[in-house]
Each structure stands twice: as structure tokens, then as C-alpha cells.
N, C-alpha and C positions, 0 to 999 in steps of 0.2 A: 504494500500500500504506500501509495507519494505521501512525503510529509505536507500538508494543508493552511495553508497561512490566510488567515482574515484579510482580507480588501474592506478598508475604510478612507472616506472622502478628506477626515479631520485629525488628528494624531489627538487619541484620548491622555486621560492624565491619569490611568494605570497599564499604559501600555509603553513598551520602546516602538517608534516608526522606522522603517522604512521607507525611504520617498525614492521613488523613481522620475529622475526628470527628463524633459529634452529641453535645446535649448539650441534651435536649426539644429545645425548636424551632429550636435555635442549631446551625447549622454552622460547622465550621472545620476549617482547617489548618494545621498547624506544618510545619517543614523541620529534620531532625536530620542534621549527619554528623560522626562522631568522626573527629579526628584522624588517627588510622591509615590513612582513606579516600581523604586527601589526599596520600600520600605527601611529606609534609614543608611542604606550603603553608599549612598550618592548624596553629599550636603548640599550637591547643587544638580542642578538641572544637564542634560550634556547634550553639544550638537555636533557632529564632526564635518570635517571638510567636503565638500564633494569631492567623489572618489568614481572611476569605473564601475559600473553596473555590478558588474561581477564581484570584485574589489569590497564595496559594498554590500554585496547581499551576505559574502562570507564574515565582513564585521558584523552585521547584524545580529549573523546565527550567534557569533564568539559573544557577542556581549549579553543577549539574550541570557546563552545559556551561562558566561559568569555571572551574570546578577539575577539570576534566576526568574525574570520578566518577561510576560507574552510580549510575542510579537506581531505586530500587524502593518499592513503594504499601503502606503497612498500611492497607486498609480493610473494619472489621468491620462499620460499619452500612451498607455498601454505597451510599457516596455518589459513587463515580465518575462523571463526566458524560462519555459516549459520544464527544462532539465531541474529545475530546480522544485519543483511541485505545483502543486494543484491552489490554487485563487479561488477561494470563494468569498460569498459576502452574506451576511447573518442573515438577511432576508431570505438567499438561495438555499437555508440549512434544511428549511422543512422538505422541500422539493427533491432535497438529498437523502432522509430516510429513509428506512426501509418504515415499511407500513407494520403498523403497531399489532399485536398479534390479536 
């Protein structure tokens, strides 16, 4: 089974984001997580540089999984790369189970 990462419009304030951007022919990524996300491990807020697509989706996972925080995708120009898992978004969850017995 691909690992499934949440697609949101807005980077919440218990979640780290991922942003996928463009910018003409330029891609990138940044990594956001406010403080609050971290439950006390982070006394501030953190946002990194824009990075390669890929560059970034790998700090993502690394930070995620050190500070022990979900993680979810802002991407509006639709730059997600497949290899890396399945997008969905909270609305699409119902549509995704299985039918209740």
C-alpha cells in the first residue's frame, strides 16, 4: 500500500506543510511547521528555504518523522510526483472506504 499524505489548501496549526510551488519554469518546495505542531520541541515556528521538489519532499518526511508531526501537501499547481504516494483530501476519505459491513 503507497504511503497517503492529506492535500490541504491552508497549512493548519497542528500540522508540518509541505508547499509545492511553480514559479514559470522554476519548481520548489519549502517545509512550514508552527510551533504548536510540535508540542513543545520547537520554541518557534520553522520555515525552510525553497528547495527542489524532491529535495523537499525528503525534508518533509525527515522532519515529520523527527518531531513526530503529521504531515500535509499545499499543492495548487499540481506538482506532486506519483513515486512518492497517493494525495488525497479529507472530503475524498468517504469515497475511499470500503463500505461498512
Amino acid at each position: 500500500m503507497p504511503n497517503r499524505f492529506e492535500q490541504v489548501d491552508e497549512a493548519p496549526a497542528d500540522a508540518m506543510a509541505l508547499t509545492l510551488a511553480r514559479d514559470g519554469d522554476k519548481q520548489s518546495g519549502t517545509v512550514t511547521c508552527p510551533a504548536s505542531a510540535t508540542g513543545g520541541s520547537l520554541p518557534k515556528g520553522f520555515r525552510s528555504a525553497e528547495m527542489p521538489l524532491k529535495e523537499a519532499f525528503r525534508a518533509a518526511i525527515k522532519f515529520a518523522n523527527d518531531f513526530k508531526v503529521p504531515m500535509v501537501v499545499i499543492d495548487p499547481d499540481g506538482l506532486w510526483q506519483a513515486e512518492w504516494g497517493t494525495l488525497y483530501r479529507e472530503d475524498d476519505t468517504e469515497a475511499e472506504a470500503p463500505p461498512a459491513p
